[in-house]
C-alpha positions as CSV (number, residue, x, y, z in Angstrom):
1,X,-41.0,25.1,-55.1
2,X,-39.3,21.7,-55.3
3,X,-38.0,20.0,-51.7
4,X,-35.5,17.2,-52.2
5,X,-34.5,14.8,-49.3
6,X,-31.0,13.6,-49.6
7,X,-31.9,10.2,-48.3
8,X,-27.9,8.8,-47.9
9,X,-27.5,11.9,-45.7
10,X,-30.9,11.6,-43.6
11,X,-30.4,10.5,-40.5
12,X,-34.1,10.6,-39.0
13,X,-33.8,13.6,-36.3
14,X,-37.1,14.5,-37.5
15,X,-36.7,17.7,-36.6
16,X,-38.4,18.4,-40.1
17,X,-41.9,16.5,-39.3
18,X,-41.9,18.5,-36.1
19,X,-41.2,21.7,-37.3
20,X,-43.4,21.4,-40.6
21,X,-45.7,18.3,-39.9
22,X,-48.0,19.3,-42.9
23,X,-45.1,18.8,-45.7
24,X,-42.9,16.1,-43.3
25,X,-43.6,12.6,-42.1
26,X,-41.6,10.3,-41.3
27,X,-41.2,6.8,-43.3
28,X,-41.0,3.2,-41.2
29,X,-37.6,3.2,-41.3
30,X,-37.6,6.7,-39.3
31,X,-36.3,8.6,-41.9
32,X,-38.2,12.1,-43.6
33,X,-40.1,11.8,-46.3
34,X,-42.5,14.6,-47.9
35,X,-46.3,13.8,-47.7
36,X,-47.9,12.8,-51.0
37,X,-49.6,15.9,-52.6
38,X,-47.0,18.3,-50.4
39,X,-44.2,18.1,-53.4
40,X,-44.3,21.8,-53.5
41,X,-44.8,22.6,-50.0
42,X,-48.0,23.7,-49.8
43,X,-47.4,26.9,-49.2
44,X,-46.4,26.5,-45.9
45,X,-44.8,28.9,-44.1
46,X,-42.4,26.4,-41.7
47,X,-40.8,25.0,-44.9
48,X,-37.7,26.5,-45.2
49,X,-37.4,26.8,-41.2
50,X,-38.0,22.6,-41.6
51,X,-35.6,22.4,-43.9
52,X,-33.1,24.6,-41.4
53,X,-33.6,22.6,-38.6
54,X,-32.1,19.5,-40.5
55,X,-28.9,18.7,-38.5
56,X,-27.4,17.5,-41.5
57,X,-29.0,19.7,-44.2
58,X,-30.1,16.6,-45.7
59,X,-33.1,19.1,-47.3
60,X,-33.1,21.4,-49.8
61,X,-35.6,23.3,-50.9
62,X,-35.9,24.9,-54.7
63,X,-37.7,27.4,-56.6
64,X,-39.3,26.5,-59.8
């Protein structure tokens, strides 16, 4: 899988880092950021729903 952030659209909810806090932080700034090593998601089973919760969809999430 391949998650991309759309950074100009980001708005720092968070609702991502809550939802999937193993794949989502949050930078200084407030705004989502994937973990280092989570590029792929992990496997985690909240991804996509993280990526749903995104008020506006500013995450996408990709198969390889």
């Amino acid at each position: 899988m391949r998650i991309t952030i759309n950074r100009d659209a980001c708005i720092g909810a968070g609702q991502c880092a809550l939802t999937a806090p193993g794949v989502f932080t949050q930078d200084d700034d407030g705004f989502s950021e994937v973990l280092p090593g989570r590029e792929d998601g992990g496997g985690d089973p909240l991804l996509r729903e993280a990526a749903r919760s995104c008020p506006v969809s500013a995450i996408s999430v990709a198969e390889d």
